[in-house]
C-alpha positions as CSV (number, residue, x, y, z in Angstrom):
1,X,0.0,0.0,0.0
2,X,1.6,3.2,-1.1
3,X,1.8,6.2,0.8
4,X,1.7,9.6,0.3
5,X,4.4,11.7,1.9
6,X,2.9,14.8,3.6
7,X,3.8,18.3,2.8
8,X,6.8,20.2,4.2
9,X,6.0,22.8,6.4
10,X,7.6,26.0,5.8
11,X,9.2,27.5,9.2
12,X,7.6,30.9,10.1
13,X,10.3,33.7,9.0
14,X,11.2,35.2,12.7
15,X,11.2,39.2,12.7
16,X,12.7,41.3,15.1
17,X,10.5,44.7,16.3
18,X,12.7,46.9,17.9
19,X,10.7,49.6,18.6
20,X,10.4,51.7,22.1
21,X,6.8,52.3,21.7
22,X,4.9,49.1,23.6
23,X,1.6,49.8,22.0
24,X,2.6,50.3,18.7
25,X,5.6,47.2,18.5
26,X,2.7,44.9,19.7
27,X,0.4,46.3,17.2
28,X,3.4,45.9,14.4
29,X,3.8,42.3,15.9
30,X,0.0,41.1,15.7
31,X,-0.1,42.4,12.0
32,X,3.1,40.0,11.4
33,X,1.7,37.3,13.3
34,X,-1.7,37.4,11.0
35,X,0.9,37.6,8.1
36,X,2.4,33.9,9.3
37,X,5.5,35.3,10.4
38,X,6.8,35.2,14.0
39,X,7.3,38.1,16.2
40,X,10.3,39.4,18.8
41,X,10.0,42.5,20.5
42,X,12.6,44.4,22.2
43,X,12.2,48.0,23.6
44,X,15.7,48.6,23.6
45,X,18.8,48.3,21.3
46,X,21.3,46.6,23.5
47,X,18.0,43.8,24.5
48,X,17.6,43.6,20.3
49,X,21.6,42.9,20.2
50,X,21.8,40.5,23.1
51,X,18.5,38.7,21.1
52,X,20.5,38.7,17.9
53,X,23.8,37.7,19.2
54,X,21.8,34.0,20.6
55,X,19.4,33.8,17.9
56,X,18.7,33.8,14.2
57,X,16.0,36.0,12.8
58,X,14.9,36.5,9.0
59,X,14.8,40.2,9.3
60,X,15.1,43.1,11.9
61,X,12.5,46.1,12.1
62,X,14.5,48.9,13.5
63,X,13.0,52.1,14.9
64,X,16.0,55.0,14.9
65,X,14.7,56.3,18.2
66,X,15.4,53.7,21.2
67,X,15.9,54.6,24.3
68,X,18.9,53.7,25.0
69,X,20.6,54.4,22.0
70,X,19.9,55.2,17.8
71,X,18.7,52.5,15.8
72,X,21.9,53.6,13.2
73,X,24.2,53.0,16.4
74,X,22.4,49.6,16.8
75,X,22.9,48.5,12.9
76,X,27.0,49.5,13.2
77,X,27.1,46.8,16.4
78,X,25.1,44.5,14.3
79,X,27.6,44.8,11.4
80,X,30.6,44.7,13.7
81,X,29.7,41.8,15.2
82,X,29.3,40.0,12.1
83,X,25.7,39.7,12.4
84,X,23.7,39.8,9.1
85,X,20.3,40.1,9.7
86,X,17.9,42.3,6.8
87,X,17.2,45.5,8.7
88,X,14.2,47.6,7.2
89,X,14.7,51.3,9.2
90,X,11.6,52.8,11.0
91,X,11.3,56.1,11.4
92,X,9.0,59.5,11.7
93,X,12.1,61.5,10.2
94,X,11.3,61.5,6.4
95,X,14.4,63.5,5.5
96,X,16.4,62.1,2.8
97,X,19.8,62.7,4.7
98,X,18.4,60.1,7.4
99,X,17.2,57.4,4.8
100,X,20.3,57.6,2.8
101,X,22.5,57.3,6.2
102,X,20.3,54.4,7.2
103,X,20.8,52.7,3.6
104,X,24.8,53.6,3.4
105,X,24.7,51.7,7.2
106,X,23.4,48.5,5.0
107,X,19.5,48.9,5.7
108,X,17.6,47.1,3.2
109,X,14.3,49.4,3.5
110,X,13.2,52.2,5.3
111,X,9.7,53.4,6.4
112,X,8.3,56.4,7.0
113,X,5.8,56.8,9.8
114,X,2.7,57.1,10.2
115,X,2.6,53.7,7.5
116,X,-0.4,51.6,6.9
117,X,0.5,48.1,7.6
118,X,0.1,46.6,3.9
119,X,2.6,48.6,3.0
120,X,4.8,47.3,5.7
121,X,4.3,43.8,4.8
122,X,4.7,43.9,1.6
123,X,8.6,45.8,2.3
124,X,8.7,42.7,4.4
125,X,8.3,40.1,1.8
126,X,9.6,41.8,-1.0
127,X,13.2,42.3,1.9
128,X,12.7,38.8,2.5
129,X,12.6,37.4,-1.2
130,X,15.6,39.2,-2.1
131,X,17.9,38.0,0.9
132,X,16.9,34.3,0.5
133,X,18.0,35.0,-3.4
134,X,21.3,36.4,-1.6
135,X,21.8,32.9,0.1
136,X,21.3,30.8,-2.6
137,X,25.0,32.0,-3.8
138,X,26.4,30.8,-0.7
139,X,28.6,28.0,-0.5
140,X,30.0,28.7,2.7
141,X,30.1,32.6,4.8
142,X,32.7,33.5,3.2
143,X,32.2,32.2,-0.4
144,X,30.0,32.6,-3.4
145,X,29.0,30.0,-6.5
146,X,29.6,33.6,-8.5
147,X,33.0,34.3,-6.7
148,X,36.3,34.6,-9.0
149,X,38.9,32.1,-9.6
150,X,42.2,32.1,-7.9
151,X,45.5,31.1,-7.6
152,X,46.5,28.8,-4.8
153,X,50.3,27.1,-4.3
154,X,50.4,26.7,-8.1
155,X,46.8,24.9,-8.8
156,X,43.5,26.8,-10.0
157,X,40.6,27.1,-7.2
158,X,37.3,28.1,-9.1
159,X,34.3,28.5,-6.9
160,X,31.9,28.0,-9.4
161,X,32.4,24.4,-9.8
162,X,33.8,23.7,-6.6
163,X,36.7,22.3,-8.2
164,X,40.7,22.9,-8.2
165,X,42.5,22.9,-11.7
166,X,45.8,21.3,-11.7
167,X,48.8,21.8,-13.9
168,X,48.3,18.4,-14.9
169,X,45.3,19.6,-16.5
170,X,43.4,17.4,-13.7
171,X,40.3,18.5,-12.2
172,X,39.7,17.8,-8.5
173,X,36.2,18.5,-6.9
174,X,36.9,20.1,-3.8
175,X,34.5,20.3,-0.6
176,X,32.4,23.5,0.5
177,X,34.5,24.2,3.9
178,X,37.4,23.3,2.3
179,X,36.9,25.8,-0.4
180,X,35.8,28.1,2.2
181,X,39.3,27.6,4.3
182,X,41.3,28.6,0.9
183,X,39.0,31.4,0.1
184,X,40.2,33.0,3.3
185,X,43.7,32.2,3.2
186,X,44.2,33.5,-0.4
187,X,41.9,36.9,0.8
188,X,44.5,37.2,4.1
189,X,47.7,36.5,1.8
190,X,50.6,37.3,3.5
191,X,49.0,37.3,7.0
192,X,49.0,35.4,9.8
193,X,45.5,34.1,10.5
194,X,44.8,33.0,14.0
195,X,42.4,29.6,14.4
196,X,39.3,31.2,15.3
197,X,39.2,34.0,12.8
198,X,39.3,30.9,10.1
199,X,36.9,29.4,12.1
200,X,34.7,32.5,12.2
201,X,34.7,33.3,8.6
202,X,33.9,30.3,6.7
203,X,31.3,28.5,9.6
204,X,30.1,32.0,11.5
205,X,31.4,34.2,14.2
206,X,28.4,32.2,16.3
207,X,29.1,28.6,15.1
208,X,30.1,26.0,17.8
209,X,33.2,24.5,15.5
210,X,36.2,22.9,17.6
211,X,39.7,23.3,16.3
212,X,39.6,20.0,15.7
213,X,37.2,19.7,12.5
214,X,39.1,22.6,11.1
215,X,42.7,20.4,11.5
216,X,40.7,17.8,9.4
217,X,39.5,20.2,6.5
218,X,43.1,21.2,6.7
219,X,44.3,18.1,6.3
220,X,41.9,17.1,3.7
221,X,43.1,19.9,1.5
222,X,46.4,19.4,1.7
223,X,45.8,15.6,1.0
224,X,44.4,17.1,-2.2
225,X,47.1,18.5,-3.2
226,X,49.9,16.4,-1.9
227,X,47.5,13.7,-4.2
228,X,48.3,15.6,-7.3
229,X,52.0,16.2,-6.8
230,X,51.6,19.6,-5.6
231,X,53.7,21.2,-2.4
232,X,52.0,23.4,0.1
233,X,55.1,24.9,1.2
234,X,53.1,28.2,1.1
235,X,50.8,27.2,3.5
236,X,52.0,26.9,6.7
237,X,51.4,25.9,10.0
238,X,51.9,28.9,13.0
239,X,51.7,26.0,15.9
240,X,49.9,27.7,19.0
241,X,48.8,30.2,16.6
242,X,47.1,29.4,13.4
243,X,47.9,29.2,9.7
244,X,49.9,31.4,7.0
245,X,49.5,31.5,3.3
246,X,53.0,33.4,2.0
247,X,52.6,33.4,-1.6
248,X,55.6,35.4,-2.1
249,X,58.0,34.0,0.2
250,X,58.3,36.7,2.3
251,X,57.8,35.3,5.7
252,X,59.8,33.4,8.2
253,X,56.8,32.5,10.3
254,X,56.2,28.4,10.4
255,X,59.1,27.0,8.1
């Protein structure tokens, strides 16, 4: 007797309120709830960045007016902590020096109050379509499908095929965090490049990855290469440190 598998359930899209206003972020947050989308409030930045810092969220409604400081202030911690979350700006200032500050900050949207809440929801989706496009590029945090080729310790890397060219005119596929570990190296040429900065850009400054699965991606790429003939003298080791990548022999460190 066959059976018929039931429908996936899409997971709610989570949406941050932060506004200061108690009657109006619950008001914002019953609207999104009717919409099928989950709601957070916070009445404060530094509760919104605490929220943000444990949890994942779709997309952040940001009033520029908190209490305890500006919602601009709020997007610059967000950004420095390496926490990319879709920010649509709320605001009753409709001067164009504050929307293009809040846009040049990396605000997706901005809206004008008093704003009927159609109009809202629709900014929502529309915010929301185009970052889940965004993500469908990603191979790892750090890499793109669309990303350029590059040169690595004499073999081709080329993102869009997740492969590595050899001068043997063999073409190895290569895995995403691998790629992702090279990516970085090539981008910090020259550098030294502590353990959990690697860590942090290809998995996440918030992933829980040990240093141990990044010594076996490392070992798996230079497997790779060592498979093709290929020396990785120019990646080295810093033991207690991390890694360097010294394309032009400059460096000392790990030989």
């Amino acid at each position: 007797m066959s059976q018929t598998s039931s429908p996936r359930i899409q997971p709610k899209p989570l949406i941050v309120v932060v506004e200061d206003q108690p009657e109006l972020a619950a008001l914002v947050a019953t609207h999104l709830e009717r919409a099928e989308m989950n709601a957070q409030i916070c009445h404060r930045g530094q509760h919104a960045l605490r929220f943000l810092q444990r949890n994942f969220a779709n997309l952040a409604l940001l009033d520029i007016n908190l209490p305890d400081q500006s919602g601009f202030e709020l997007a610059q911690q967000l950004k420095a902590a390496d926490i990319s979350v879709p920010i649509i700006f709320l605001t009753g200032n409709a001067e164009e020096e504050s929307k293009v500050r809040g846009l040049e900050l990396g605000g997706d949207d901005y809206v004008t109050k008093p704003f009927s809440y159609a109009e809202l929801l629709a900014r929502i989706r529309a915010v929301l379509r185009r970052t889940e496009v965004k993500a469908d590029l990603n191979i790892t945090k750090n890499v793109k499908v669309n990303h350029d080729p590059f040169e690595f310790c004499g073999a081709r890397v080329q993102p869009q095929r997740l492969e590595v060219s050899f001068p043997s005119g063999v073409n190895a596929t290569i895995g995403r965090k691998e790629l992702g570990i090279l990516a970085h190296l090539n981008s910090s040429a020259g550098q030294i490049v502590p353990r959990p900065a690697l860590i942090h850009a290809v998995w996440g400054v918030h992933a829980d990855v040990r240093s141990r699965s990044l010594d076996q991606y490392v070992a798996k790429i230079r497997q790779l290469f060592s498979d093709h003939g290929m020396s990785l003298e120019q990646f080295r080791t810093v033991h207690g440190v991390g890694y360097i990548f010294d394309p032009k022999g400059e460096s000392e460190v790990g030989r």
